[in-house]
C-alpha atoms as one frame of an Amber mdcrd trajectory, in Angstrom:
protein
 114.452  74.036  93.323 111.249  72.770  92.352 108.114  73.682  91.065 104.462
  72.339  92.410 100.899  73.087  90.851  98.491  72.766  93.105  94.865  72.163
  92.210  93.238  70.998  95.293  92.073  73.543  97.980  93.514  71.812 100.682
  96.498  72.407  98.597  95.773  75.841  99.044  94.747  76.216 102.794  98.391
  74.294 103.893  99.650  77.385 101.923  98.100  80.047 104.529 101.672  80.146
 107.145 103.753  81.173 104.315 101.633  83.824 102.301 101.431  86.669 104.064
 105.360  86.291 104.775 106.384  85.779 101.147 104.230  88.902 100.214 105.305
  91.076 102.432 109.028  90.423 101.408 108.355  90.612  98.033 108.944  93.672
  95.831 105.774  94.228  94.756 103.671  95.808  97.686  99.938  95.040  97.256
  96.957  94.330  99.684  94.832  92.607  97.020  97.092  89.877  97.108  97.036
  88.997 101.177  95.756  86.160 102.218  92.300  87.227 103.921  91.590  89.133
 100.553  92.544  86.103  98.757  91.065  83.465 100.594  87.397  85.520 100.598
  87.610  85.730  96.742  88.200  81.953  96.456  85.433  81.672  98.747  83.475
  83.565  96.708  83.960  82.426  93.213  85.581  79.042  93.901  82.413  77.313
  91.634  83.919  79.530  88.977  87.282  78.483  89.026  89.797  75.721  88.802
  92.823  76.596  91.338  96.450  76.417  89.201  98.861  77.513  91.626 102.739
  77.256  90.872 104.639  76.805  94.391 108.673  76.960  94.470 110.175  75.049
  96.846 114.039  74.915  97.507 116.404  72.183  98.381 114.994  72.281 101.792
 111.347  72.603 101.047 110.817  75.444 102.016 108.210  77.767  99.896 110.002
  80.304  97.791 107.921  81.355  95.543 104.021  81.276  94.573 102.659  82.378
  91.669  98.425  82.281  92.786  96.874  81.233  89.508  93.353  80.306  88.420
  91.260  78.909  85.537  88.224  80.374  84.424  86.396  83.250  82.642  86.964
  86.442  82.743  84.439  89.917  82.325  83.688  90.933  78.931  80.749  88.427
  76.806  83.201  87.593  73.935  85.546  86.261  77.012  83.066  84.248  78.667
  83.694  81.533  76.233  87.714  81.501  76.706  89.441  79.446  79.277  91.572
  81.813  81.283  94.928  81.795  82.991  94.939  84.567  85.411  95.906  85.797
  89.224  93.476  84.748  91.916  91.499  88.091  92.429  92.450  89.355  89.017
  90.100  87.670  87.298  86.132  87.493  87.114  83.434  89.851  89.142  86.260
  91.011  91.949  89.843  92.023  91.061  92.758  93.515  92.234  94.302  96.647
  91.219  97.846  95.237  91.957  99.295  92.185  90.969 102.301  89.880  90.429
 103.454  86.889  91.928 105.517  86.358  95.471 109.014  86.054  95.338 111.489
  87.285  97.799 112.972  90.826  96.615 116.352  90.083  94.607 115.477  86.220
  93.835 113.240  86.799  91.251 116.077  85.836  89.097 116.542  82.362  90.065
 112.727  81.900  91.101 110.520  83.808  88.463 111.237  81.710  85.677 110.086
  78.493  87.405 107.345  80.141  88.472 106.611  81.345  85.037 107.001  77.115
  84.010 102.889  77.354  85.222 101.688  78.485  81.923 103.364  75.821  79.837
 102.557  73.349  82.134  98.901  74.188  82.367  98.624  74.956  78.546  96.247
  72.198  78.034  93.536  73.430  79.760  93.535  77.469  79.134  93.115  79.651
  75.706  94.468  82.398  77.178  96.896  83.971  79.514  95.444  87.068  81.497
  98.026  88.709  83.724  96.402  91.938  85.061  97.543  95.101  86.542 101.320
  94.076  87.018 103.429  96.539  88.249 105.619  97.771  85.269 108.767  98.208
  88.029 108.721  94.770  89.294 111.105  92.407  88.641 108.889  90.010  87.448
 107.481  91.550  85.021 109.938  90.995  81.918 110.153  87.347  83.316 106.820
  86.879  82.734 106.267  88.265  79.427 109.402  86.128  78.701 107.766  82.628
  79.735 104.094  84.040  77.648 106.086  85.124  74.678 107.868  81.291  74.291
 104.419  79.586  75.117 101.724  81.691  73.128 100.639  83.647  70.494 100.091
  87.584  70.390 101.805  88.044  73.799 102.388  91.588  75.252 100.760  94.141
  77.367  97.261  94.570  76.267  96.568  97.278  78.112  98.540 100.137  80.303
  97.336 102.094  83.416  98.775 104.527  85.093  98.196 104.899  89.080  98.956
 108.444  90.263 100.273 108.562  93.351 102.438 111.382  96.123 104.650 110.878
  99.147 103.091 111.481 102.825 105.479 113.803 104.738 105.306 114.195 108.498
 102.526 116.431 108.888  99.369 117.729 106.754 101.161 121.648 106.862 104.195
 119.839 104.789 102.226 118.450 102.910  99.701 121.497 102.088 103.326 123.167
 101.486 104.066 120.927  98.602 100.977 122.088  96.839 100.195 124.774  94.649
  98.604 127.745  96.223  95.047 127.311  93.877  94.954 123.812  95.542  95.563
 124.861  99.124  93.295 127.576  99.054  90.455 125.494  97.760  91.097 122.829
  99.975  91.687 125.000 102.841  87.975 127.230 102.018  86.113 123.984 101.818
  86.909 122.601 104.801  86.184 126.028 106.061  82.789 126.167 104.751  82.062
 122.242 105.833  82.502 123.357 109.682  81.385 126.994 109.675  77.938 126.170
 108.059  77.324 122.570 109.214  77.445 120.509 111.929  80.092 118.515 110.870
  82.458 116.066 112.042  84.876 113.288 111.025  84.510 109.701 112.411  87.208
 107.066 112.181  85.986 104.322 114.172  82.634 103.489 113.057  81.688  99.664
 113.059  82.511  97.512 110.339  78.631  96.313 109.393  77.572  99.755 109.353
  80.923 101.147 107.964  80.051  98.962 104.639  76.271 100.181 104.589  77.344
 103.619 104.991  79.907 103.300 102.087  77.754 101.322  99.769  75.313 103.946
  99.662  77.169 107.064  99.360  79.297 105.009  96.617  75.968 104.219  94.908
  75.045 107.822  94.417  77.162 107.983  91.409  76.544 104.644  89.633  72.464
 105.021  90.059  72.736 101.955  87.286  74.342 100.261  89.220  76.900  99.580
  86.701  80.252 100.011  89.535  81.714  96.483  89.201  81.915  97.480  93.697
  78.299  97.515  93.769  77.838  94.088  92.374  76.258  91.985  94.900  79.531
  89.548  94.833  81.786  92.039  95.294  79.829  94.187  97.838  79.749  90.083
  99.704  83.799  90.122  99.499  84.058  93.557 100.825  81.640  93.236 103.976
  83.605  90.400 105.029  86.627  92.092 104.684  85.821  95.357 106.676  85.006
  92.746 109.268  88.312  91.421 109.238  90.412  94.499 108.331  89.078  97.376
 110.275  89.783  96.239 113.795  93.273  95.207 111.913  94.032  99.088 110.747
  93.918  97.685 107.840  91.497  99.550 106.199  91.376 103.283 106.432  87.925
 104.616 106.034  87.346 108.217 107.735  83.680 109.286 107.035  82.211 113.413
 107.151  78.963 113.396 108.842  76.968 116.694 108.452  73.991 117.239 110.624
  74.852 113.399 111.803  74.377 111.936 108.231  77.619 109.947 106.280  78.035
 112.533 103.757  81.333 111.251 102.735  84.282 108.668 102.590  86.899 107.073
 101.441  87.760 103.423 101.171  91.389 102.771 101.368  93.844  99.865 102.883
  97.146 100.142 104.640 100.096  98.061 103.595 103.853  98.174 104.240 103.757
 101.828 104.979 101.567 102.519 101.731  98.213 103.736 101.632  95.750 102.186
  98.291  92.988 104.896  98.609  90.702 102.305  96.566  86.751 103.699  96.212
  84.815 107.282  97.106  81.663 107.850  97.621  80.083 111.526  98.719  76.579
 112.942  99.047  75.978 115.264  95.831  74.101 117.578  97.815  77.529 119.202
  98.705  79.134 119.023  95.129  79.599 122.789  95.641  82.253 122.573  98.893
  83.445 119.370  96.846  82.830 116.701  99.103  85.265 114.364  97.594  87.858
 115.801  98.125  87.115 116.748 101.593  86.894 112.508 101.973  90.573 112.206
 100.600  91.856 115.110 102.561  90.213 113.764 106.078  91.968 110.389 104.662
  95.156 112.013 103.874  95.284 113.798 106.969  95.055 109.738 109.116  97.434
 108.308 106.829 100.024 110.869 107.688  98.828 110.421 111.458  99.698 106.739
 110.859 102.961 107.232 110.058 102.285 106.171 106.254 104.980 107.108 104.205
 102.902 106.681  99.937  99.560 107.236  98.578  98.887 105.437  95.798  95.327
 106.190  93.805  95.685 103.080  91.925  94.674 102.930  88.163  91.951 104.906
  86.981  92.254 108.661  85.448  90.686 111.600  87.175  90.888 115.309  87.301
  90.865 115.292  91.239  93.957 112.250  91.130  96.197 114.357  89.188  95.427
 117.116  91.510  96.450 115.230  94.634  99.587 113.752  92.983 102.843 114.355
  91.936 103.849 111.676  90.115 103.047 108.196  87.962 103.573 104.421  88.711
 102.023 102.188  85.710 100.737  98.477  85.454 100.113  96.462  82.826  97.547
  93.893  81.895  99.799  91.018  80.109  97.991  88.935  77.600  99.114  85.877
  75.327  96.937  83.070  73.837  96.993  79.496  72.995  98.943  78.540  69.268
  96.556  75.786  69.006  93.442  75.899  70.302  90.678  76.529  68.385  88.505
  79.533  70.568  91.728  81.226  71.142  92.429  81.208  67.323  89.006  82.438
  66.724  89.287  85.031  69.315  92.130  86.999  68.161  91.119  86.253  64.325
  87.766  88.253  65.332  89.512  90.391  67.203  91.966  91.272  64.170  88.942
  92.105  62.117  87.223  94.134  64.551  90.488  96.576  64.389  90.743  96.731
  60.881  86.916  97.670  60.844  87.232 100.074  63.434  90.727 101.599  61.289
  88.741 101.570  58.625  85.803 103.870  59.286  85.951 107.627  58.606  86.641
 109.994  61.802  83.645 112.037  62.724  85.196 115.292  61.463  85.888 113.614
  57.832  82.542 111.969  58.075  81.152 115.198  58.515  82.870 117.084  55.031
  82.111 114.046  53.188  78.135 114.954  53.272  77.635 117.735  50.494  74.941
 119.388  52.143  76.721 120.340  55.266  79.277 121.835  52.441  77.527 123.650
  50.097  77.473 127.427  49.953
């Protein structure tokens, strides 16, 4: 077998017949890594990035493996100055909430480590590695570590996630049963109260252009800053596109709750190999009280299972209402290693060394507190 880095989008394009395939027999089941999603983020953000991707091919040239790797910045100030390694769509403005590479389920072994052979070979022209949100029960997750560990310095997981997630049984009664009787009773008295004192009803097949209107603003009504990375104007580009592509797909599953003929709520999700990624919400507060959120995931719960989806997955991200819905915990890890020699990555993690000593250092609030006598004299 060999391994190819391509740099060149045509490079890239000629890959298109053998994406979707390789994903979809891989073990690690994501949407944010097909290749619509994929090729509307390079579309996107292509003046951003330099394209680095590692292709396996075996004796007979045929694609094995891809690992889809850019160059380029990454979110954060201090990490606008570093040279990145990272997953296309896991880097930047827009990124996925799963990632790893493509690899056939059971030859990671032979085909991981090749793939992996992309960060030495690059290593000239990024200070760091950046490896988000890789699923800590694939296969290729140790074999990645493995390849940043021998090439860079610091490597690890920087950061750990956990995405709570619950099995879809046949029907919404079964799954109601599997609940605890606080839960059904709320949810059940809710969606009561939604239809008894409202002209309500649920719509699944609203238009894509006014589908992503409809969700932008109810999304917006809690992030009035503006500061959701969904709301960004890049990312709100990406995701109008895709509706357009995905909806008349059944792709995307994205029920809304109109009271009195207004989108009062919704839920953006996608469907993939039998899994449903509930993604975003967005609800009208004006019906906080019958807790319109979780009406949104229920009327979204309720399709899935019509579907025939067998796994909900809330990806990463910890909320009251998640643990709620869930009954158990899958985890991803952002992996992280730097450069031994270049000079900003150096500085970088010598900065970011002092920074945690600093922050070690200083008092807790309670022992800042009994350190000032007046608070502690009688």
């Amino acid at each position: 077998m060999t391994l190819e880095i391509i740099t060149s989008e045509a490079g890239f394009i000629a890959l298109e017949p053998v994406w979707d395939k390789l994903l979809n027999e891989s073990a690690t089941h994501s949407p944010f890594q097909l290749w619509d999603y994929v090729r509307l983020w390079w579309e996107t953000f292509r003046a951003e990035y330099q394209l680095c991707i590692g292709v396996v091919r075996d004796k007979a040239s045929q694609v094995v493996g891809i690992a889809p790797f850019v160059i380029g910045a990454d979110r954060g100030e201090s990490r606008q100055r570093l040279r990145h390694l990272g997953f296309m769509n896991g880097l930047g403005e827009v990124q996925g909430e799963r990632m790893d590479v493509l690899v056939q389920a059971g030859r990671e072994a032979e085909v991981t480590p090749l793939l992996a052979g992309v960060v030495s070979k690059s290593s000239a022209s990024w200070d760091v590695v950046r490896l988000n949100k890789v699923p800590e029960e694939s296969p290729n997750h140790e074999l990645l570590l493995a390849e940043m560990r021998r090439c860079g310095l610091a490597a690890g997981v920087l950061n750990q996630s956990a995405c709570r997630c619950f099995d879809l049984p046949e029907s919404w009664e079964a799954f109601e049963k599997s609940k605890s009787g606080n839960f059904r009773r709320n949810i059940r008295r809710y969606w009561g109260h939604l239809f008894e004192r409202h002209e309500s009803r649920v719509v699944m097949d609203m238009q894509p252009e006014e589908a992503a209107r409809e969700f932008f603003r109810l999304h917006a009504m809690h992030w009035p800053d503006g500061v959701s990375s969904f709301l960004r104007p890049q990312a709100m580009k990406v995701h109008e596109a895709l509706l357009r592509l995905w909806m008349p797909k059944g792709r995307v599953l994205m029920p809304f709750i109109l009271v009195e003929g207004r989108a009062s709520g919704s839920v953006y999700a996608f469907c993939h190999q039998g899994e449903m990624f509930i993604y975003q919400l967005g609800w009208d507060k004006a019906y906080a009280s019958i807790s319109m959120g979780n009406l949104a995931v229920r009327a979204c719960v309720q399709e899935a299972i019509q579907r025939g989806l067998k796994m909900a997955d809330f990806l990463p991200g910890e909320y009251r209402y998640k643990r709620e819905w869930s009954s158990r915990v899958r985890e991803v890890s952002d992996l992280e290693c730097f450069h031994r020699l270049h000079p900003r990555s150096l500085l970088f993690l010598a900065l970011r060394a002092m920074k945690r000593r600093l922050a070690r250092a200083e008092p807790e609030p309670a022992a800042a507190a009994a350190l000032k006598p007046e608070e502690n004299e009688e």
